[in-house]
LONUVO-430631 format. One line per field, with one value per residue (C-alpha): x, y, z. Coordinates in nm, 4 decimals, padded with zeros to 6 digits. Layout:
<nodes>
east <- c(X | ...)
north <- c(Y | ...)
up <- c(Z | ...)
</nodes>
This chain:
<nodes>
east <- c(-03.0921 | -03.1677 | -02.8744 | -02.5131 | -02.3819 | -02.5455 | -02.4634 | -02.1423 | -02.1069 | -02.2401 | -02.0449 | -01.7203 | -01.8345 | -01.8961 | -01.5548 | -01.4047 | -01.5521 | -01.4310 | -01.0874 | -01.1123 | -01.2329 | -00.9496 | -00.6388 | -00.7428 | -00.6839 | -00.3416 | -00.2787 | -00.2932 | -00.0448 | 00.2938 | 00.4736 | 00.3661 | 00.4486 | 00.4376 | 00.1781 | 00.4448 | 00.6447 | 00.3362 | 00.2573 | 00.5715 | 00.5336 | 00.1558 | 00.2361 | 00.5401 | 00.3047 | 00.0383 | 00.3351 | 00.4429 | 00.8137 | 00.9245 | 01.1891 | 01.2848 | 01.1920 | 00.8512 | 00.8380 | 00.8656 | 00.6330 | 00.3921 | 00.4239 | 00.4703 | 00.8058 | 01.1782 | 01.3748 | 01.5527 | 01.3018 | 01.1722 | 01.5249 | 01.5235 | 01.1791 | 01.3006 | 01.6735 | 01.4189 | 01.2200 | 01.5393 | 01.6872 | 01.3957 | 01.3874 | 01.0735 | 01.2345 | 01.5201 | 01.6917 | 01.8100 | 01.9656 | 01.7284 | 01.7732 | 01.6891 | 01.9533 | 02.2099 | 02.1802 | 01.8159 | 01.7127 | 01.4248 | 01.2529 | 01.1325 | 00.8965 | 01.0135 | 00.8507 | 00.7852 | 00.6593 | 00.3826 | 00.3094 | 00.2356 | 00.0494 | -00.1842 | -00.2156 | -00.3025 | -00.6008 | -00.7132 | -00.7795 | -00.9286 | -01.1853 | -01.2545 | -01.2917 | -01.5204 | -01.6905 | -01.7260 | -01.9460 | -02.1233 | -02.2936 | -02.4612 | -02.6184 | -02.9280 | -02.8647 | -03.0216 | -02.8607 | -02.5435 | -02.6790 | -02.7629 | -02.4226 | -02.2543 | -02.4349 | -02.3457 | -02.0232 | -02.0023 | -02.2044 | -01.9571 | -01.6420 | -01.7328 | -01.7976 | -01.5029 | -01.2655 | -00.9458 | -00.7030 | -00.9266 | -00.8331 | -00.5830 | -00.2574 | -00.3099 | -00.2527 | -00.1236 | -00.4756 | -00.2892 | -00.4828 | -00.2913 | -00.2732)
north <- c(-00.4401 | -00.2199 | -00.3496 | -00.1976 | -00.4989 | -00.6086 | -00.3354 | -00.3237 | -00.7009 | -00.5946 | -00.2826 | -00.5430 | -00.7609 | -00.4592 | -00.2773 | -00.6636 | -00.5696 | -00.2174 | -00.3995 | -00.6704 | -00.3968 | -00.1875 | -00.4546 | -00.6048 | -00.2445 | -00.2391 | -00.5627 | -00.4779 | -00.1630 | -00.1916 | -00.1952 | -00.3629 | -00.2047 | -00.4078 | -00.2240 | -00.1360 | 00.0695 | 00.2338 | 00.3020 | 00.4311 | 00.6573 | 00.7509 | 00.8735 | 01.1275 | 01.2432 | 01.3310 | 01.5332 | 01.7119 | 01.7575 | 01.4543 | 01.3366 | 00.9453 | 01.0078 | 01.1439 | 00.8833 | 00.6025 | 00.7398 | 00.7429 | 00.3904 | 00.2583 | 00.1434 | 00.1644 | 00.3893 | 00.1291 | -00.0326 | 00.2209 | 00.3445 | -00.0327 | 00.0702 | 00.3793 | 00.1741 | -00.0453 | 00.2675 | 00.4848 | 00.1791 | 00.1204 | 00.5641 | 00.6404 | 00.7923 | 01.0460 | 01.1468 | 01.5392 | 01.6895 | 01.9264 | 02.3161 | 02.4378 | 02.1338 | 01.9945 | 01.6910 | 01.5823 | 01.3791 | 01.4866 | 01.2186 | 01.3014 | 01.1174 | 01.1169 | 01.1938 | 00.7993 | 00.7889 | 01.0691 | 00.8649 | 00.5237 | 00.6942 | 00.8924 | 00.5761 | 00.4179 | 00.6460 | 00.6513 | 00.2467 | 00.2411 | 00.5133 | 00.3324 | 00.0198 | 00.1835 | 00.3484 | -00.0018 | -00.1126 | 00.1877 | 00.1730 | -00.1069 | 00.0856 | 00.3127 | 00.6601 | 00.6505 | 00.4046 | 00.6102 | 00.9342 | 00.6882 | 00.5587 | 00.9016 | 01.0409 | 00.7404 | 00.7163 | 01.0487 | 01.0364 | 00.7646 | 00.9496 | 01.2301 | 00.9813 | 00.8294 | 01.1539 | 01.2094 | 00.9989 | 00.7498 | 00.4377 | 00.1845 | 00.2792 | 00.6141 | 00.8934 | 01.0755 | 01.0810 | 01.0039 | 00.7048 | 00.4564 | 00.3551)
up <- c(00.2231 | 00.5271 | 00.7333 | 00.7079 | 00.6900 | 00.4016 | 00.2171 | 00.2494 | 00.1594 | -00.1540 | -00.1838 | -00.1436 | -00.4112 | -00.6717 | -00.5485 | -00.6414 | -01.0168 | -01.0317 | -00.9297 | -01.2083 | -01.4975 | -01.3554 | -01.3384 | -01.6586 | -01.8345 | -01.6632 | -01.7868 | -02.1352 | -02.1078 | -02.2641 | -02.1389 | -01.8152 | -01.4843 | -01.1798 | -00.9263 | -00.6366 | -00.9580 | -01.0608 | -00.7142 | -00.6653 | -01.0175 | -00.9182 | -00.6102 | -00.7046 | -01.0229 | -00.7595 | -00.5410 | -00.7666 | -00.5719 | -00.3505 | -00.2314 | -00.1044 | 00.2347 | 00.1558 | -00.0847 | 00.1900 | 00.3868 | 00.1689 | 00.0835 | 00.4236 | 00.3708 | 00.5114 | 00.2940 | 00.1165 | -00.0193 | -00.1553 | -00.2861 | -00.4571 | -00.6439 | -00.7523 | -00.8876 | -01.1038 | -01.2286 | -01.2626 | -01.5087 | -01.7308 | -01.7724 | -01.6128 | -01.3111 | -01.2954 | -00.9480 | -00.9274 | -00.6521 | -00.4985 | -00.5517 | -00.2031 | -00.0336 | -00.1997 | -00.0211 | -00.0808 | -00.4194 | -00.5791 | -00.7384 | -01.0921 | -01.3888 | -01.6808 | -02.0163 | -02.1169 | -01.7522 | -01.8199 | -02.1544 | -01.9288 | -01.6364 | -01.9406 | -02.1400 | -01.7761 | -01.7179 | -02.0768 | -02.0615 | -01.7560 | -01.8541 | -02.1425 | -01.9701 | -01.7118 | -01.9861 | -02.1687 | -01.8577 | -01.8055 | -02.1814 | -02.0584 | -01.7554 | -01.8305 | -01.7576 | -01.4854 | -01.2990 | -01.3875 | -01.1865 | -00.9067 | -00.9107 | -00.9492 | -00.5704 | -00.4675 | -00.4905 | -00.4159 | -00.1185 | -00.0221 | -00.1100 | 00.0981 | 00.4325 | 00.3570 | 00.3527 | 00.2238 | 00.4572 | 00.5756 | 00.2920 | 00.4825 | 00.4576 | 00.2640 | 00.5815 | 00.3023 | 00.1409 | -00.1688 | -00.3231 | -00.5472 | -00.9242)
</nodes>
């Protein structure tokens, strides 16, 4: 499997995998998030301070829509809206506790899930797969996923 192209046919096929071992984990939170909110939620945890413009942005979307994400979040009291010390007139978007909770119970299942599936690799295979990816991850770059000029990479 000299050829680029084979390789990454077969890198699309095991990313479809990772995918499946990491929706099904999502799946089985409770309460379940649709994947534009947790977007929404994973992107303003990774921020730190943002604000609906930024937020946008980031998501590739006209204000408003993303101003409709936030309404849903806002109502179910994972997101909280506070003016902005440093200008009155901006919104800072904020997580709230329960939305800390959901994005740590998040990461917990899908590390478990991923760790599920790498039992049944020897420990070799592992390291290999560790450089790997890494090797990849480091081609790749920060910015360079579709849609992500941010380089902030989604739930």
């Amino acid at each position: 499997m000299d050829r680029v192209t084979d390789v990454a046919a077969a890198m699309e096929s095991t990313v479809e995998s990772l995918l499946g071992v990491l929706e099904s984990a999502r799946l089985a939170q409770s309460p379940a998030v649709p994947p534009a909110q947790l977007r929404v939620l994973t992107i303003i945890a990774r921020a730190g301070h943002t604000n609906m413009s930024r937020l946008a942005e980031a998501l590739d979307v006209v204000p408003s829509s993303a101003s409709r994400l936030c309404d849903r979040l806002e109502a179910t009291g994972m997101l909280r809206r506070v003016p902005d010390p440093r200008d009155r007139r901006e919104v800072r978007l904020l997580l709230t506790p329960a939305a800390q909770r959901l994005l740590e119970d998040l990461r917990e299942r899908r590390r478990s899930a991923l760790a599920e599936v790498l039992e049944r690799m020897s420990p070799t295979s592992r390291q290999e797969l560790v450089r790997a990816m890494a090797a990849f991850d480091t081609a790749a770059g920060p910015a360079t996923v579709a849609g992500d000029k941010d380089g902030l990479r989604s739930a």
